[in-house]
C-alpha positions in Angstrom: 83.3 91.0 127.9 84.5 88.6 125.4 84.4 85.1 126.1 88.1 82.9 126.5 87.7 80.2 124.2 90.6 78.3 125.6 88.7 78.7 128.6 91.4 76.0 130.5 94.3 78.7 129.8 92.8 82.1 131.0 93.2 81.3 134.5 96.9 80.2 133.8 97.5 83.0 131.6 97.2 85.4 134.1 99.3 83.9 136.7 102.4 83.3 134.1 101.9 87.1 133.4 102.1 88.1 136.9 104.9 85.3 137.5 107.5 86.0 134.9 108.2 89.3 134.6 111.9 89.2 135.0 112.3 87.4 131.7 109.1 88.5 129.8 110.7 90.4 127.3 113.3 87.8 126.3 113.0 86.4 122.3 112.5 82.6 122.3 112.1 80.2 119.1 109.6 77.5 120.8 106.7 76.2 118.8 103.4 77.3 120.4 100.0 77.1 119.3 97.7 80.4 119.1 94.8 80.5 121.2 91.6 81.0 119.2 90.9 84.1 117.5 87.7 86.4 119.2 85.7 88.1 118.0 85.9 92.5 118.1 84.8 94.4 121.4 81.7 96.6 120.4 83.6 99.3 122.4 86.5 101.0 121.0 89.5 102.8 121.9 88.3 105.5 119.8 84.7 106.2 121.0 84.7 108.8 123.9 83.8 106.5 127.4 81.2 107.5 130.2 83.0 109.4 132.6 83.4 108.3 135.6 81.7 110.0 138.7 84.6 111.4 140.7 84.0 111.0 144.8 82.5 113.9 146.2 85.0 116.0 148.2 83.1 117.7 151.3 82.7 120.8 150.8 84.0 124.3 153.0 81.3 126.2 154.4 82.1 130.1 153.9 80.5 133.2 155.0 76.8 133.3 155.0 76.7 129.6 154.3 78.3 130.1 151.3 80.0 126.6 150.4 83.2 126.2 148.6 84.5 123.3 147.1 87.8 121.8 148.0 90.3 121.9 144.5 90.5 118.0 143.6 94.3 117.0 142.9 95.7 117.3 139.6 96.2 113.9 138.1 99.8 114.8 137.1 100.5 111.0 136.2 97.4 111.0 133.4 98.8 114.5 131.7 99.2 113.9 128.2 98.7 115.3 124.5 95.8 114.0 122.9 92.2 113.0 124.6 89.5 110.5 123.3 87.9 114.2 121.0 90.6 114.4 119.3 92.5 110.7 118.5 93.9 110.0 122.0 92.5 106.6 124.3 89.5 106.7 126.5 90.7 108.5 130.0 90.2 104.9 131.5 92.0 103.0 129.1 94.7 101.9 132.0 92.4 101.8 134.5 92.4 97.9 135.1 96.1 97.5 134.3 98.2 96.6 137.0 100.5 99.4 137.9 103.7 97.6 137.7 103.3 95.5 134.7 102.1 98.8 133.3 105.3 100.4 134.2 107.5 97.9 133.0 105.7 97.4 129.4 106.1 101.3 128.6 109.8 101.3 130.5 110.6 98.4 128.2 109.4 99.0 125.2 110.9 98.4 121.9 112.5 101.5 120.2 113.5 103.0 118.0 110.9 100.8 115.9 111.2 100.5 112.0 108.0 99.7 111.4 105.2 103.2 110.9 101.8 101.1 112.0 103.6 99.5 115.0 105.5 103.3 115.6 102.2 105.4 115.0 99.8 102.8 117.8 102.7 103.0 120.3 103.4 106.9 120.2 99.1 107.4 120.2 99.0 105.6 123.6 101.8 107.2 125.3 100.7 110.8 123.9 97.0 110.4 125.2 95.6 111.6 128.2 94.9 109.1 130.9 94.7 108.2 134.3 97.2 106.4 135.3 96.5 102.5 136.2 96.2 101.9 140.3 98.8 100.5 142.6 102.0 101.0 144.3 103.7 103.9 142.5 107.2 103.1 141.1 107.5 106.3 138.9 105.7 109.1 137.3 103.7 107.3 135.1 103.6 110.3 132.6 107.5 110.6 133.0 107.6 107.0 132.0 105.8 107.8 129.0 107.8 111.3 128.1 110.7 109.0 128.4 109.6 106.5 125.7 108.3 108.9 123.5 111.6 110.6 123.8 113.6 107.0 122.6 110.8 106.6 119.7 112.3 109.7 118.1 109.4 112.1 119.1 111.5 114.3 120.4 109.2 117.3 120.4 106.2 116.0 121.6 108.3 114.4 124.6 109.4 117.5 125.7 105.9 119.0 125.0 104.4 116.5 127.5 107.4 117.1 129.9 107.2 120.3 129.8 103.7 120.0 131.0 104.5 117.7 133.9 105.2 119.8 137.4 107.3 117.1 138.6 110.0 118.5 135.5 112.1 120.2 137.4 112.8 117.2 140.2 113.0 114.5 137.5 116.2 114.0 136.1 115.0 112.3 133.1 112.5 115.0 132.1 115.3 117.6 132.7 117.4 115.7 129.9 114.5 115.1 127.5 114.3 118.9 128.1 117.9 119.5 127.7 118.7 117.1 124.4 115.2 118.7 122.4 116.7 121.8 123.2 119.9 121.2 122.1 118.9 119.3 118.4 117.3 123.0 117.9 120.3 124.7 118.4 118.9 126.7 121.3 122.2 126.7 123.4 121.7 129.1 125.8 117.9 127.2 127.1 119.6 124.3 127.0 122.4 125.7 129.5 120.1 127.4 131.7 118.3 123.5 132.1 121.9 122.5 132.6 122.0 124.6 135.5 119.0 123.5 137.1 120.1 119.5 136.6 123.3 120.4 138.2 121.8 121.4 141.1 119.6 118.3 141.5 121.9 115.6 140.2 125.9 115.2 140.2 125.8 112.9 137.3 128.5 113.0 134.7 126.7 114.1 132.1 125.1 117.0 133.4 128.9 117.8 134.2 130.1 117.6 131.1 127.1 119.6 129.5 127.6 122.2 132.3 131.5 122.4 130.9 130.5 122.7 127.3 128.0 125.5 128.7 131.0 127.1 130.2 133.3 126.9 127.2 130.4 128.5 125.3 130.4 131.5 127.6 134.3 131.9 127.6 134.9 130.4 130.7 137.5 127.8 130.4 139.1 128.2 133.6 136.0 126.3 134.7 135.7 123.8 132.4 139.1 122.6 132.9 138.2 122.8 136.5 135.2 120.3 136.2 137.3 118.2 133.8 139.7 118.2 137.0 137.0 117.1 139.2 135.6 114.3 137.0 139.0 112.7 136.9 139.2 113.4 141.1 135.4 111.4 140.6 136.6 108.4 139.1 134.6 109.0 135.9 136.1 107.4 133.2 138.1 110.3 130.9 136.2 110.7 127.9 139.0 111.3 124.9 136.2 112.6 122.4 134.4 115.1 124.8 137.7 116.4 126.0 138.8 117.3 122.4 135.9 118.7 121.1 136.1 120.8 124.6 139.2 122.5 123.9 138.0 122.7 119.9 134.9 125.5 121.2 135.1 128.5 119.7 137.7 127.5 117.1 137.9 126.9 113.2 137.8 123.0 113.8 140.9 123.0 111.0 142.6 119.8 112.2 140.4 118.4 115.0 139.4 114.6 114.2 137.4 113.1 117.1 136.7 109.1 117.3 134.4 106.9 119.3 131.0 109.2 119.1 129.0 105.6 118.9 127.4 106.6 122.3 126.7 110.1 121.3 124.5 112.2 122.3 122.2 115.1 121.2 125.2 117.2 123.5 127.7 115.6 121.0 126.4 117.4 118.2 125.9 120.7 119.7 129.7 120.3 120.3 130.5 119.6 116.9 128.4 122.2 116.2 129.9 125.2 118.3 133.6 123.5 117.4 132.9 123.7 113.8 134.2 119.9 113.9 133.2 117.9 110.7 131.4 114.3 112.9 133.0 111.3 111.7 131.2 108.8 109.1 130.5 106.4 112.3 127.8 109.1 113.7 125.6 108.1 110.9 125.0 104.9 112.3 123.7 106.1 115.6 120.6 104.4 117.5 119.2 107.5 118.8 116.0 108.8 115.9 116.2 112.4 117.1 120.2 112.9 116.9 119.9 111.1 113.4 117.6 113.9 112.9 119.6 116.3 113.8 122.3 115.7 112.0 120.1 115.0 108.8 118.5 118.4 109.3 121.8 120.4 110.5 124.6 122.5 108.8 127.2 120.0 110.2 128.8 116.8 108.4 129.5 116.1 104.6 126.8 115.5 102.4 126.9 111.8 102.1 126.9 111.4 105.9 123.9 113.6 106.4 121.8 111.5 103.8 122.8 108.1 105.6 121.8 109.8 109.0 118.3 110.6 106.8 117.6 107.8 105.6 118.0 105.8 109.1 115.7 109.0 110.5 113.3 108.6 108.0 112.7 104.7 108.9 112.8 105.4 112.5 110.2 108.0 111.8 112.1 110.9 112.9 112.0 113.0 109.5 109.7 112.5 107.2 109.4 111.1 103.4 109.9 114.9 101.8 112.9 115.8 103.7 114.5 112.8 102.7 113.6 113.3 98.9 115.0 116.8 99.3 118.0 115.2 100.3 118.1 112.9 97.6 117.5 115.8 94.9 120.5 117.8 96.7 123.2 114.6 96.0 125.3 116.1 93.2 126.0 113.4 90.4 128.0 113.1 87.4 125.9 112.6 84.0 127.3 109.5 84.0 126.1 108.3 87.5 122.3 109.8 86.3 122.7 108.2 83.0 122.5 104.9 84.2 121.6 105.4 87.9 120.5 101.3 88.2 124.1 100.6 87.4 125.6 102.9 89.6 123.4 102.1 92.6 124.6 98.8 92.2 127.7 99.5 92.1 127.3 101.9 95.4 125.1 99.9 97.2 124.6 102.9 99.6 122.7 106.2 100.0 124.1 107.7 97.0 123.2 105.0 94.9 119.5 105.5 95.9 119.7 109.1 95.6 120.5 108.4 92.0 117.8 106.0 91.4 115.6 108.7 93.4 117.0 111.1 91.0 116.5 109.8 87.7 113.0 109.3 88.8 112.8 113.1 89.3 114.2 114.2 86.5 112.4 111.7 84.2 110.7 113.7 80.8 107.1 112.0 80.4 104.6 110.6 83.2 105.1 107.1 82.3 109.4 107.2 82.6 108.9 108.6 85.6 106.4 105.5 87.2 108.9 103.3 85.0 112.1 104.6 86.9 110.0 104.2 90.2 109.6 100.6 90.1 113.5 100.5 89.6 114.1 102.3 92.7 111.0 100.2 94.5 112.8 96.9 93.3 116.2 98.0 94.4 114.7 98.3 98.0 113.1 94.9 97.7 116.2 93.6 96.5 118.9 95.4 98.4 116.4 96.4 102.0 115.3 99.5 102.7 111.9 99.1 100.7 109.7 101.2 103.3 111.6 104.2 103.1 112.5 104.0 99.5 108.7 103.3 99.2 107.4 106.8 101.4 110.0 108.4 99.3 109.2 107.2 96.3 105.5 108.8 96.7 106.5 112.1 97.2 106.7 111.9 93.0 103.8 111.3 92.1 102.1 114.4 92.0 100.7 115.4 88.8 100.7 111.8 87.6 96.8 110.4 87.4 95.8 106.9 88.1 94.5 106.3 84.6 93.9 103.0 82.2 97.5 103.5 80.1 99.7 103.3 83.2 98.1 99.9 84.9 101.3 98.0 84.2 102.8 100.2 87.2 99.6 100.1 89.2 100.9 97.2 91.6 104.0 98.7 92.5 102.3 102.5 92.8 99.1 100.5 95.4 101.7 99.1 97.4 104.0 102.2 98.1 101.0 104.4 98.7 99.9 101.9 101.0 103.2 102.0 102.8 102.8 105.2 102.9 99.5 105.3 104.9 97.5 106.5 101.9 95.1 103.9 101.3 92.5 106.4 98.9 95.5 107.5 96.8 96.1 103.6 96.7 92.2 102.7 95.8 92.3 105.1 93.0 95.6 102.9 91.1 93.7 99.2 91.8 90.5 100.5 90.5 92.2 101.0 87.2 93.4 97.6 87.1 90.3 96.0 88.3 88.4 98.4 84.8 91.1 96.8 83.0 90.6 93.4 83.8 86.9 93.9 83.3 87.9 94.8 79.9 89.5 91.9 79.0 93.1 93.0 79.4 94.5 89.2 80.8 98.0 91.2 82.2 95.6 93.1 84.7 94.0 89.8 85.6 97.0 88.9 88.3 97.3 92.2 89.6 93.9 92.3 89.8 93.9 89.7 92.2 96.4 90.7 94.0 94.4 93.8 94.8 91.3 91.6 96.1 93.8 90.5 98.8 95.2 94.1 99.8 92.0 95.9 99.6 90.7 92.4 101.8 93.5 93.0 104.5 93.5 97.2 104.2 89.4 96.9 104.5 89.1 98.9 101.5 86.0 99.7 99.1 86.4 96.2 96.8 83.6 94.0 95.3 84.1 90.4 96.9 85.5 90.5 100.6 84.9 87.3 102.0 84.2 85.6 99.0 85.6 81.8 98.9 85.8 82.0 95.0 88.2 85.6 95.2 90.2 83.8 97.7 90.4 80.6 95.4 91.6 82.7 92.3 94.3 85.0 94.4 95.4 81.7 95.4 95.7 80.3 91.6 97.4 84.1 90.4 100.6 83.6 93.1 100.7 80.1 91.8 101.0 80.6 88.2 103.6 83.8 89.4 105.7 81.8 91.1 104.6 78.1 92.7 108.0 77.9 94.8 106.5 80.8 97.3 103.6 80.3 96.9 102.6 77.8 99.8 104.4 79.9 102.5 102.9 83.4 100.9 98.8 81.8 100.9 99.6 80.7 104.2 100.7 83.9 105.7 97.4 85.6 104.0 95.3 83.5 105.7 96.6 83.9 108.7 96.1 87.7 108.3 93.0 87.5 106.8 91.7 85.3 110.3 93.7 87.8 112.6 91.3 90.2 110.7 88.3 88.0 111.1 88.1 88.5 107.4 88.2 84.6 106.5 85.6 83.5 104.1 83.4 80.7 105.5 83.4 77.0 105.0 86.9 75.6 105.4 88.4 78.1 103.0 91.4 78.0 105.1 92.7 74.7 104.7 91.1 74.5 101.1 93.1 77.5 99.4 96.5 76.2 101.3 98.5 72.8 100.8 100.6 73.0 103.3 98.5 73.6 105.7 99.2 70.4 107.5 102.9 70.8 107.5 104.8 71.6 111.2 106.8 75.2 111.3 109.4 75.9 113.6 110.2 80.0 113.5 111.5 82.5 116.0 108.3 83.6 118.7 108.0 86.2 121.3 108.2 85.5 124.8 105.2 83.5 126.5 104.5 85.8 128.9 104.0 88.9 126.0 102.0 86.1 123.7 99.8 85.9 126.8 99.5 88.6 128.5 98.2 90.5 125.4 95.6 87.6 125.1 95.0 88.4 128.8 94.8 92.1 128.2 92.2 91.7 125.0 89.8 89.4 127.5 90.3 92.0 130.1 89.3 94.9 127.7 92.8 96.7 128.5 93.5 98.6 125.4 96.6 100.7 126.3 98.2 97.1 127.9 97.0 95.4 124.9 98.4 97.7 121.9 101.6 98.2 123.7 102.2 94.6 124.6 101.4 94.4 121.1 103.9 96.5 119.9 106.4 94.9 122.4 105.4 90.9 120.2 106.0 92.6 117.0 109.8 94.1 117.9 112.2 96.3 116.5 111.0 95.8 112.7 107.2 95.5 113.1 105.2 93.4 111.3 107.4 92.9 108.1 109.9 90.5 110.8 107.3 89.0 112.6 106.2 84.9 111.7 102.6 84.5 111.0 101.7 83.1 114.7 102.9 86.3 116.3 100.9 88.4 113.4 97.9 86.3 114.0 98.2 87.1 118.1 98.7 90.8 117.4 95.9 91.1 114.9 93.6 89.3 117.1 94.5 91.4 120.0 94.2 94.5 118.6 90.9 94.1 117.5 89.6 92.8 120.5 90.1 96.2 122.1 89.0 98.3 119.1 92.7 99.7 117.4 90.9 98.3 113.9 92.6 100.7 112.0 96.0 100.0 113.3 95.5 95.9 112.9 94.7 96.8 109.4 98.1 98.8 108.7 100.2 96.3 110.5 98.6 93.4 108.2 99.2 95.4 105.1 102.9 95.9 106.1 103.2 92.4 106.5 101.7 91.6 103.7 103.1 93.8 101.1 107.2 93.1 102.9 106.4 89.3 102.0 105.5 90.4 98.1 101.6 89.9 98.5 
């Protein structure tokens, strides 16, 4: 096990985990410091564990001394997707959580998240297979987990894994999951035959209101006016938007305009839907990843609304980057509009903007206009947000363009969005062009050069130098001569990524290659009891605890919102336990979202 170096703290540590639960997901902006970093578990997440040795049931005695052995419980609570063969967690890897704490990380956890390293660790935990951790039961751990997979915009694979679950047909909340995926596929008639079988376990008002819509579909509106009747007899508050899209079933939708759909739901647009009711602009700014899907994907909604739906989808990671560029190529634009798209997207300053700046890209006549009209649309995201997505995007054009000597100028900004994209040897192949370049003599590659050292460093990519003081020294000099007003805050935030990744070189280096080092920060920081209960859970060896808890630190936009302390805890933490690979992504996202 590793060793606590702020030995007087474990102890502590442990009880304030156990003591504050109530408030342990609240933000506060104190100034902490980090407890030492440790150094990586030699067991990882990924290997495949020792079984352990189940207890020996006694065994039947049958006919002629024939013994039969007793059927051993299914383990409904550890059912799940992926094992330890094939990318899932070690079937023990909650086995010394506690239950509760357990419960209430996964119950609680951030989502949707905007961040694809922080999205991809937290959906691989709740998809594996694994027992659940002991103690007093408070719900279906696997439920739980269906449930939160379900809010992460993984719509399918939560009603995969509820689907597998026994307890599905005496859980409400695995009947809905089961319900709203059915639904967003336009499969109305399974979805009403679930609707049926909620009704008769729960009387809550929206299983009511489905069952209604279910009944309009079939002709029946004798009895949808009925249950109207009866909600209203219930006390439940009259909905003014389900109750016109009600009586709009089975129509032309010609002059039905329905308002406040900001709580809609995946039933919402399978109204629309089967009213043939245009949804109103506001949909498009929904919370939920899967509806945003939905409508990105569906025949419902004008053109501009459907690509602002995408977009959000695409950063929740509910669609992915080549149905949004197909969306993008489908926006119709005047010449004008495609003749200058930089102009017009600033002028728009929405979806349509980018879809020009997406466009021009596309339609752009030689290899190097097309890299050239890239980094405009990879700027505009820098400048205006949105870089991830604009980044995925962005990569889905680069096919048929080879990483070669005459287009290094763009090899920064191509590295970076493939790296945002996850696809680190597509990315090696453009900073090994600059590196040949620099080698060459060519003193415009020298910077970006550098630059590279310090990805490939942080990505743990093929690159001549890792932990060399002298690389570290001259990426230190190259952001200095780009810009010396950032460059304190963005050689501090390197380091701090490079120790969460135990990548520091030796001998001070730290404190050498920053000079503000000794200055005081004040920034925003996680709760205590998350900043130390995932040091608890990397001491403990807890991996599923500590990558969620993880997760939970990190937030809503992953690491490109998170300070340097809270990176520095997660990186750490993660490593501790084995998710290598998933510290390395986060700490690239970082990294690149702060301009590295």
């Amino acid at each position: 096990m590793t060793a606590c170096r702020a030995r007087s703290l474990c102890g502590a540590f442990a009880l304030l985990v156990a003591a504050c639960a109530g408030g342990a997901f609240a933000q506060t902006t104190p100034t902490l410091l980090l407890p030492p970093p440790r150094e990586a578990r030699p067991a990882t997440p990924e290997a495949e564990p020792e079984k352990p040795t189940p207890a020996e049931t006694p065994a039947l005695r049958g006919p002629a001394g024939i013994e039969i052995e007793n059927a051993r419980p299914l383990d409904t609570e550890g059912l799940g997707l992926i094992d330890a063969a094939n990318g899932g967690l070690p079937a023990d890897a909650w086995a010394a959580s506690n239950r509760s704490f357990a419960e209430r990380i996964v119950r609680d956890l951030p989502a949707p998240v905007a961040s694809m390293p922080a999205r991809m660790l937290a959906i691989r935990v709740l998809e594996s297979t694994a027992a659940a951790p002991s103690g007093p039961r408070g719900a279906n751990f696997a439920a739980l987990r269906a449930l939160k997979l379900r809010q992460l915009g993984d719509i399918a694979r939560a009603a995969d894994l509820a689907g597998r679950i026994p307890q599905r047909t005496s859980d409400e909340n695995l009947l809905r999951i089961l319900i709203d995926e059915a639904w967003l596929s336009g499969a109305d008639e399974r979805a009403c035959g679930l609707v049926r079988e909620a009704i008769g376990l729960s009387k809550n008002p929206d299983f009511q209101k489905a069952l209604m819509f279910c009944q309009a579909l079939a002709g029946d509106a004798t009895r949808a006016q009925l249950g109207l009747a009866m909600l209203r007899d219930q006390g439940v508050p009259e909905d003014a938007a389900f109750v016109t899209l009600l009586f709009a079933v089975g129509g032309d939708g010609k002059g039905v305009k329905v308002e406040g759909l900001r709580g809609a739901s995946p039933l919402t647009l399978a109204m629309l839907r089967a009213a043939k009711v245009p949804p109103p602009a506001e949909l498009a700014g929904a919370s939920d990843p899967a509806l945003l899907a939905g409508l990105a994907k569906g025949d419902v909604g004008a053109p501009e609304l459907r690509l602002a739906a995408a977009e959000r989808a695409e950063a929740f990671g509910a669609i992915d980057a080549e149905t949004l560029a197909a969306l993008y190529a489908s926006v119709e634009l005047t010449p004008a509009q495609l003749g200058d798209a930089a102009a017009f997207a600033r002028q728009d300053g929405g979806p349509k903007g980018r879809a020009a700046l997406f466009k021009a890209a596309q339609a752009a006549a030689t290899p190097a206009d097309r890299l050239a009209a890239l980094q405009r649309l990879w700027q505009f995201g820098r400048e205006r947000g949105g870089y991830a997505t604009l980044a995925r995007v962005g990569t889905t054009l680069l096919a048929g363009i080879p990483a070669g000597p005459e287009f290094v100028a763009y090899s920064g900004d191509v590295a970076r969005a493939l790296l945002m994209a996850g696809r680190e040897d597509d990315a090696l192949g453009w900073m090994r062009f600059a590196r040949a370049a620099m080698a060459a003599g060519d003193a415009k590659a020298e910077a970006t050069a550098a630059g590279f050292w310090m990805l490939a460093s942080l990505g743990g990519l093929a690159w001549d130098g890792v932990r060399d003081p002298g690389r570290l020294e001259a990426w230190r000099k190259s952001i200095e001569t780009a810009d010396a007003r950032t460059a304190p805050a963005r050689a501090a935030l390197a380091t701090t990524l490079l120790a969460g990744l135990g990548m520091l070189p030796p001998g001070g280096s730290i404190v050498a290659t920053t000079p503000a080092a000794f200055e005081r920060l004040s920034v925003p920081m996680p709760s205590p009891v998350l900043w130390t209960g995932l040091h608890e859970a990397a001491v403990a060896g807890r991996p599923a605890e500590a990558a969620l808890l993880a997760v939970h630190i990190l937030g809503i936009e992953g690491a490109a919102g998170a300070s340097p302390y809270a990176m520095l805890a997660v990186l750490d933490g993660l490593r501790a336990v084995g998710f290598e690979q998933a510290a390395r992504r986060l700490a690239l996202e970082a990294a690149i979202a702060a301009g590295l």
